[in-house]
C-alpha positions, 0 to 999 in steps of 0.5 A: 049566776053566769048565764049557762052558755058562759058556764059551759064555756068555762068548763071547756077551758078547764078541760082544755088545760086538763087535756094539755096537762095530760098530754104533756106532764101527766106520765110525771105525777106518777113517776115522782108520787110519794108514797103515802098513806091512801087519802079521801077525795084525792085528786090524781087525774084532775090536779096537775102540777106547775110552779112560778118561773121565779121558784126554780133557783138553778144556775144556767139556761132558761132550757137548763130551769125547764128541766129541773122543773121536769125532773122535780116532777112538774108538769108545766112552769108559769112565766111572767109577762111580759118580759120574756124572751119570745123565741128563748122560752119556745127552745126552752119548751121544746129542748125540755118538754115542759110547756108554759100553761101561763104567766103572771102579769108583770107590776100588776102591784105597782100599776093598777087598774085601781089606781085614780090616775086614768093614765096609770089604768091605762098603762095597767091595761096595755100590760096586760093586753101585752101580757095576754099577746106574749102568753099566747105566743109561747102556749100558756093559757092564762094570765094571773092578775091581782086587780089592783089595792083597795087603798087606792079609793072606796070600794066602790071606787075601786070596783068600777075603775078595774071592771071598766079598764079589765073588761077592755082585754077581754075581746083580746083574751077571747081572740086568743083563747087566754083566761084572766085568772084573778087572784085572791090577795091580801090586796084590801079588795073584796074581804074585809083586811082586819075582819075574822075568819069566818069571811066569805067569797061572795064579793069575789063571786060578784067581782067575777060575774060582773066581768061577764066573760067565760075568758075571765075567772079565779086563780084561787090561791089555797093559802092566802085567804085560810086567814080569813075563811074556810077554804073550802067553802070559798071553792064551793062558793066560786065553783067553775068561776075557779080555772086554775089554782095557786098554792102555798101553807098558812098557819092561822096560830102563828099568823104565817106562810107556811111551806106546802102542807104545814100549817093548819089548813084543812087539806081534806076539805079542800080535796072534797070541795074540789072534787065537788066542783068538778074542777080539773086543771092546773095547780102552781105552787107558790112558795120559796122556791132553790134548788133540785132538792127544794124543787122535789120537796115542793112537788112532793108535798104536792103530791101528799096535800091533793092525794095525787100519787095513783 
Protein backbone atom coordinates (compact mmCIF):
# COMPACT_ATOMS: atom_id res chain seq x y z
CA UNK A 1 0.00 0.00 0.00
CA UNK A 2 1.07 4.08 -0.28
CA UNK A 3 2.85 4.87 2.85
CA UNK A 4 -0.20 7.24 4.84
CA UNK A 5 1.70 10.47 4.37
CA UNK A 6 1.70 9.97 0.71
CA UNK A 7 -2.29 8.89 1.03
CA UNK A 8 -3.14 12.05 2.99
CA UNK A 9 -1.22 14.11 0.27
CA UNK A 10 -3.49 12.57 -2.41
CA UNK A 11 -6.60 13.34 -0.42
CA UNK A 12 -5.33 16.87 -0.34
CA UNK A 13 -5.05 17.29 -3.86
CA UNK A 14 -8.39 15.67 -4.40
CA UNK A 15 -9.90 18.18 -2.26
CA UNK A 16 -7.95 21.12 -3.72
CA UNK A 17 -9.58 20.29 -7.29
CA UNK A 18 -13.00 19.88 -5.15
CA UNK A 19 -12.66 23.51 -3.39
CA UNK A 20 -11.79 24.96 -7.35
CA UNK A 21 -14.75 23.03 -8.83
CA UNK A 22 -16.92 24.84 -6.33
CA UNK A 23 -15.56 27.89 -6.10
CA UNK A 24 -15.70 28.20 -9.98
CA UNK A 25 -18.67 25.82 -11.80
CA UNK A 26 -20.60 24.36 -8.86
CA UNK A 27 -23.75 27.06 -8.92
CA UNK A 28 -23.71 25.25 -12.69
CA UNK A 29 -24.58 21.71 -11.81
CA UNK A 30 -27.78 22.98 -10.44
CA UNK A 31 -28.68 25.32 -13.18
CA UNK A 32 -28.38 22.67 -15.93
CA UNK A 33 -29.58 19.43 -13.67
CA UNK A 34 -32.20 17.46 -15.30
CA UNK A 35 -34.99 16.53 -13.90
CA UNK A 36 -35.00 12.87 -13.24
CA UNK A 37 -36.19 10.35 -11.04
CA UNK A 38 -33.91 10.41 -7.24
CA UNK A 39 -31.08 8.03 -7.35
CA UNK A 40 -28.98 5.99 -4.88
CA UNK A 41 -25.59 7.14 -3.92
CA UNK A 42 -25.64 10.33 -6.19
CA UNK A 43 -22.88 12.19 -6.47
CA UNK A 44 -24.15 16.04 -6.20
CA UNK A 45 -21.16 17.87 -4.48
CA UNK A 46 -18.34 15.34 -5.18
CA UNK A 47 -18.51 15.05 -8.94
CA UNK A 48 -17.83 18.10 -10.81
CA UNK A 49 -18.11 18.17 -14.59
CA UNK A 50 -15.57 19.27 -17.66
CA UNK A 51 -14.91 17.77 -21.02
CA UNK A 52 -11.80 17.52 -23.47
CA UNK A 53 -11.26 21.06 -25.51
CA UNK A 54 -11.63 18.89 -28.82
CA UNK A 55 -15.45 17.87 -28.02
CA UNK A 56 -16.65 21.73 -28.10
CA UNK A 57 -17.41 21.97 -32.03
CA UNK A 58 -18.42 25.73 -31.95
CA UNK A 59 -17.02 27.91 -34.62
CA UNK A 60 -15.24 31.22 -33.17
CA UNK A 61 -12.64 32.33 -30.59
CA UNK A 62 -11.11 30.17 -28.16
CA UNK A 63 -13.28 32.67 -25.36
CA UNK A 64 -16.16 31.84 -27.86
CA UNK A 65 -15.47 27.55 -27.13
CA UNK A 66 -15.33 28.57 -23.12
CA UNK A 67 -18.58 29.79 -23.00
CA UNK A 68 -20.36 27.30 -24.88
CA UNK A 69 -18.90 24.76 -22.23
CA UNK A 70 -20.22 27.01 -19.59
CA UNK A 71 -23.47 27.61 -21.08
CA UNK A 72 -23.71 23.53 -21.54
CA UNK A 73 -23.23 23.36 -17.89
CA UNK A 74 -19.74 22.52 -17.64
CA UNK A 75 -17.50 23.51 -14.82
CA UNK A 76 -14.23 23.36 -16.22
CA UNK A 77 -12.33 22.31 -19.94
CA UNK A 78 -9.35 20.23 -20.38
CA UNK A 79 -6.75 21.34 -22.81
CA UNK A 80 -3.90 19.68 -24.32
CA UNK A 81 -0.46 20.29 -23.72
CA UNK A 82 1.60 21.72 -25.06
CA UNK A 83 0.50 23.45 -27.83
CA UNK A 84 -1.69 26.08 -26.58
CA UNK A 85 -1.44 29.64 -26.58
CA UNK A 86 -0.36 30.71 -22.92
CA UNK A 87 -1.78 34.17 -23.02
CA UNK A 88 -4.96 33.19 -25.29
CA UNK A 89 -6.27 30.50 -22.74
CA UNK A 90 -5.77 32.96 -19.77
CA UNK A 91 -8.28 35.76 -21.84
CA UNK A 92 -10.30 32.87 -22.46
CA UNK A 93 -10.75 32.05 -18.63
CA UNK A 94 -11.13 35.24 -17.61
CA UNK A 95 -13.68 36.55 -20.52
CA UNK A 96 -15.88 33.38 -19.74
CA UNK A 97 -15.36 32.28 -16.15
CA UNK A 98 -14.71 28.53 -16.98
CA UNK A 99 -11.14 27.63 -15.59
CA UNK A 100 -8.96 25.01 -17.33
CA UNK A 101 -8.76 22.05 -14.30
CA UNK A 102 -6.12 20.13 -16.75
CA UNK A 103 -4.87 19.00 -20.02
CA UNK A 104 -4.02 16.07 -21.66
CA UNK A 105 -0.52 15.28 -22.85
CA UNK A 106 0.13 15.99 -26.62
CA UNK A 107 1.35 12.61 -28.84
CA UNK A 108 1.48 10.80 -25.71
CA UNK A 109 0.53 7.83 -28.20
CA UNK A 110 3.22 8.34 -30.91
CA UNK A 111 6.29 8.91 -28.51
CA UNK A 112 6.18 6.81 -25.54
CA UNK A 113 7.94 6.49 -22.55
CA UNK A 114 7.92 2.70 -23.55
CA UNK A 115 9.31 3.02 -26.46
CA UNK A 116 13.25 0.69 -26.83
CA UNK A 117 14.46 3.95 -28.29
CA UNK A 118 16.07 6.23 -25.16
CA UNK A 119 16.09 8.75 -27.59
CA UNK A 120 12.30 8.55 -28.19
CA UNK A 121 11.87 8.32 -24.12
CA UNK A 122 13.58 11.08 -23.92
CA UNK A 123 11.65 13.27 -25.95
CA UNK A 124 8.40 11.54 -24.46
CA UNK A 125 9.46 12.99 -21.17
CA UNK A 126 10.47 16.57 -22.10
CA UNK A 127 6.77 16.55 -23.55
CA UNK A 128 5.51 15.95 -20.55
CA UNK A 129 7.83 18.03 -18.35
CA UNK A 130 6.47 20.91 -20.86
CA UNK A 131 3.22 19.48 -20.59
CA UNK A 132 3.31 20.01 -16.65
CA UNK A 133 4.97 23.85 -17.15
CA UNK A 134 2.09 25.13 -19.73
CA UNK A 135 -0.80 23.51 -17.23
CA UNK A 136 0.33 25.20 -14.63
CA UNK A 137 0.54 28.35 -16.31
CA UNK A 138 -2.91 28.58 -17.11
CA UNK A 139 -4.21 26.85 -13.56
CA UNK A 140 -4.92 23.30 -14.53
CA UNK A 141 -4.19 20.70 -12.04
CA UNK A 142 -3.28 17.60 -13.76
CA UNK A 143 -1.68 16.28 -16.71
CA UNK A 144 -3.44 13.03 -18.38
CA UNK A 145 -0.94 10.67 -19.52
CA UNK A 146 -1.38 7.10 -21.26
CA UNK A 147 2.21 5.53 -20.25
CA UNK A 148 2.97 4.22 -23.52
CA UNK A 149 2.16 0.30 -25.72
CA UNK A 150 2.55 -2.72 -24.51
CA UNK A 151 3.73 -3.46 -28.20
CA UNK A 152 6.69 -1.97 -27.71
CA UNK A 153 8.70 -5.00 -25.59
CA UNK A 154 7.36 -7.51 -22.64
CA UNK A 155 6.03 -6.24 -20.02
CA UNK A 156 8.53 -6.18 -17.97
CA UNK A 157 10.19 -4.13 -20.49
CA UNK A 158 7.59 -1.98 -20.72
CA UNK A 159 7.32 -1.22 -16.92
CA UNK A 160 10.63 -0.21 -16.21
CA UNK A 161 11.52 1.93 -19.05
CA UNK A 162 8.05 4.22 -18.22
CA UNK A 163 8.53 4.16 -14.31
CA UNK A 164 12.08 5.18 -14.98
CA UNK A 165 11.46 8.14 -17.78
CA UNK A 166 8.08 9.02 -15.74
CA UNK A 167 9.54 9.15 -12.35
CA UNK A 168 12.16 12.08 -14.08
CA UNK A 169 8.75 14.87 -14.12
CA UNK A 170 7.83 13.93 -10.88
CA UNK A 171 10.27 16.67 -8.87
CA UNK A 172 8.59 19.30 -11.55
CA UNK A 173 5.12 17.71 -10.99
CA UNK A 174 5.52 18.55 -7.14
CA UNK A 175 7.26 21.95 -7.86
CA UNK A 176 4.08 22.77 -9.37
CA UNK A 177 1.77 20.99 -7.49
CA UNK A 178 0.42 19.07 -10.95
CA UNK A 179 -0.65 15.55 -10.77
CA UNK A 180 0.28 12.93 -13.69
CA UNK A 181 -2.94 11.24 -13.81
CA UNK A 182 -2.58 8.02 -15.95
CA UNK A 183 -5.12 6.90 -17.81
CA UNK A 184 -6.41 3.03 -18.25
CA UNK A 185 -6.26 2.55 -22.04
CA UNK A 186 -7.05 -0.08 -24.43
CA UNK A 187 -2.92 0.31 -24.73
CA UNK A 188 -1.88 -3.57 -24.07
CA UNK A 189 -0.21 -2.49 -20.71
CA UNK A 190 -1.51 -3.99 -17.38
CA UNK A 191 -4.77 -6.14 -18.40
CA UNK A 192 -4.62 -8.65 -20.52
CA UNK A 193 -5.95 -7.06 -24.42
CA UNK A 194 -7.50 -10.63 -25.45
CA UNK A 195 -8.55 -11.84 -21.97
CA UNK A 196 -12.32 -12.04 -20.33
CA UNK A 197 -14.23 -9.44 -18.29
CA UNK A 198 -13.51 -10.65 -15.19
CA UNK A 199 -10.10 -8.87 -15.01
CA UNK A 200 -8.58 -6.70 -12.47
CA UNK A 201 -6.90 -3.58 -11.66
CA UNK A 202 -4.08 -4.97 -9.49
CA UNK A 203 -1.42 -4.31 -12.02
CA UNK A 204 -2.68 -0.70 -12.19
CA UNK A 205 -2.43 -0.91 -8.53
CA UNK A 206 1.11 -1.67 -8.44
CA UNK A 207 1.89 0.64 -11.60
CA UNK A 208 0.77 3.48 -9.51
CA UNK A 209 2.55 2.72 -6.15
CA UNK A 210 5.80 1.74 -7.93
CA UNK A 211 5.97 5.44 -8.93
CA UNK A 212 5.67 6.46 -5.15
CA UNK A 213 4.46 9.85 -5.36
CA UNK A 214 1.26 11.75 -4.10
CA UNK A 215 1.75 14.02 -7.57
CA UNK A 216 1.10 10.66 -9.36
CA UNK A 217 -2.21 8.81 -9.52
CA UNK A 218 -5.31 7.65 -11.98
CA UNK A 219 -7.41 9.42 -14.38
CA UNK A 220 -9.71 6.38 -14.54
CA UNK A 221 -11.79 6.27 -17.32
CA UNK A 222 -15.42 4.60 -16.79
CA UNK A 223 -15.74 2.96 -20.16
CA UNK A 224 -12.66 1.88 -21.48
CA UNK A 225 -12.13 -1.02 -19.48
CA UNK A 226 -16.31 -2.26 -18.76
CA UNK A 227 -14.77 -4.41 -21.49
CA UNK A 228 -12.84 -6.24 -19.18
CA UNK A 229 -13.87 -5.89 -15.77
CA UNK A 230 -16.27 -4.37 -13.26
CA UNK A 231 -16.12 -1.15 -12.90
CA UNK A 232 -16.60 -0.80 -9.70
CA UNK A 233 -14.51 -3.07 -8.19
CA UNK A 234 -11.57 -1.53 -10.32
CA UNK A 235 -12.34 1.90 -8.15
CA UNK A 236 -12.53 0.21 -5.05
CA UNK A 237 -9.46 -1.29 -6.14
CA UNK A 238 -7.25 1.98 -6.93
CA UNK A 239 -9.28 3.97 -4.31
CA UNK A 240 -7.35 7.53 -3.68
CA UNK A 241 -4.74 6.49 -6.12
CA UNK A 242 -7.94 7.68 -8.66
CA UNK A 243 -7.60 12.09 -8.96
CA UNK A 244 -9.72 12.71 -11.56
CA UNK A 245 -11.94 10.76 -14.04
CA UNK A 246 -12.82 10.10 -17.50
CA UNK A 247 -16.18 9.21 -19.06
CA UNK A 248 -17.86 7.66 -21.74
CA UNK A 249 -20.55 4.48 -22.51
CA UNK A 250 -19.65 0.90 -23.60
CA UNK A 251 -21.78 -1.99 -24.44
CA UNK A 252 -20.22 -5.21 -23.87
CA UNK A 253 -23.17 -6.88 -26.21
CA UNK A 254 -22.27 -4.97 -29.11
CA UNK A 255 -18.53 -4.68 -28.11
CA UNK A 256 -18.90 -0.58 -28.65
CA UNK A 257 -18.15 3.21 -27.28
CA UNK A 258 -21.16 4.13 -26.34
CA UNK A 259 -22.79 7.69 -25.63
CA UNK A 260 -22.84 8.58 -22.08
CA UNK A 261 -25.49 6.31 -20.22
CA UNK A 262 -26.33 3.79 -22.96
CA UNK A 263 -24.60 0.59 -22.94
CA UNK A 264 -24.57 -1.95 -20.40
CA UNK A 265 -22.35 -0.57 -17.66
CA UNK A 266 -23.66 -0.46 -14.01
CA UNK A 267 -23.83 3.23 -13.37
CA UNK A 268 -25.23 2.29 -10.03
CA UNK A 269 -22.35 0.73 -8.66
CA UNK A 270 -19.94 2.90 -10.00
CA UNK A 271 -21.82 5.63 -7.87
CA UNK A 272 -21.57 3.41 -4.86
CA UNK A 273 -18.05 2.53 -5.42
CA UNK A 274 -17.08 6.14 -5.54
CA UNK A 275 -19.07 7.16 -2.76
CA UNK A 276 -17.09 4.21 -1.01
CA UNK A 277 -14.03 6.11 -1.67
CA UNK A 278 -14.78 9.04 -0.91
CA UNK A 279 -13.72 10.46 -4.11
CA UNK A 280 -14.28 14.31 -4.81
CA UNK A 281 -13.10 16.04 -8.05
CA UNK A 282 -13.35 16.37 -11.54
CA UNK A 283 -15.11 14.10 -14.31
CA UNK A 284 -14.25 14.69 -18.17
CA UNK A 285 -16.51 13.84 -20.44
CA UNK A 286 -14.81 12.10 -23.38
CA UNK A 287 -17.22 11.05 -25.97
CA UNK A 288 -18.10 12.95 -29.70
CA UNK A 289 -18.42 16.03 -28.96
CA UNK A 290 -20.70 19.36 -31.67
CA UNK A 291 -22.46 21.89 -31.02
CA UNK A 292 -24.53 23.58 -28.06
CA UNK A 293 -27.04 21.09 -28.29
CA UNK A 294 -24.60 18.20 -28.15
CA UNK A 295 -22.81 19.98 -25.49
CA UNK A 296 -25.87 20.03 -23.28
CA UNK A 297 -26.88 16.65 -24.11
CA UNK A 298 -23.37 15.36 -22.79
CA UNK A 299 -23.66 17.41 -19.60
CA UNK A 300 -27.14 16.44 -19.26
CA UNK A 301 -26.54 12.39 -19.35
CA UNK A 302 -23.91 13.52 -16.90
CA UNK A 303 -26.06 14.91 -14.74
CA UNK A 304 -28.36 11.57 -15.01
CA UNK A 305 -25.43 8.69 -14.69
CA UNK A 306 -23.67 10.08 -11.28
CA UNK A 307 -27.17 11.69 -9.87
CA UNK A 308 -25.94 14.99 -9.84
CA UNK A 309 -28.98 17.05 -10.06
CA UNK A 310 -29.59 18.50 -5.90
Amino acid sequence: MIPSEIVSRRQFLQASAAVSAVATGGSLLTRHAVAAEPVEYPLAGRLYKTLKIGMVGVEGSLTDKFKAAKAAGFGAIELNAPGFNIDEVNAAVKESGLPVDGSVCANHWGVRHTDPDPAVRAQALATLQEALRTTNAVGGKTVLLVVGRGTDGTEEECWKRSIENISKAIPLAAELGIAIAIENVWNQFCYDHDGGADQSAEKFVRYVDELNSPFVGMQFDIGNHWKYGAVGDWIRALGKRIVKLDVKGFSRATNKFTKIGEGDIDWLDIRKSLTEINFYGWCAAEVGGGGPERLAEISANMDKVFGLKS
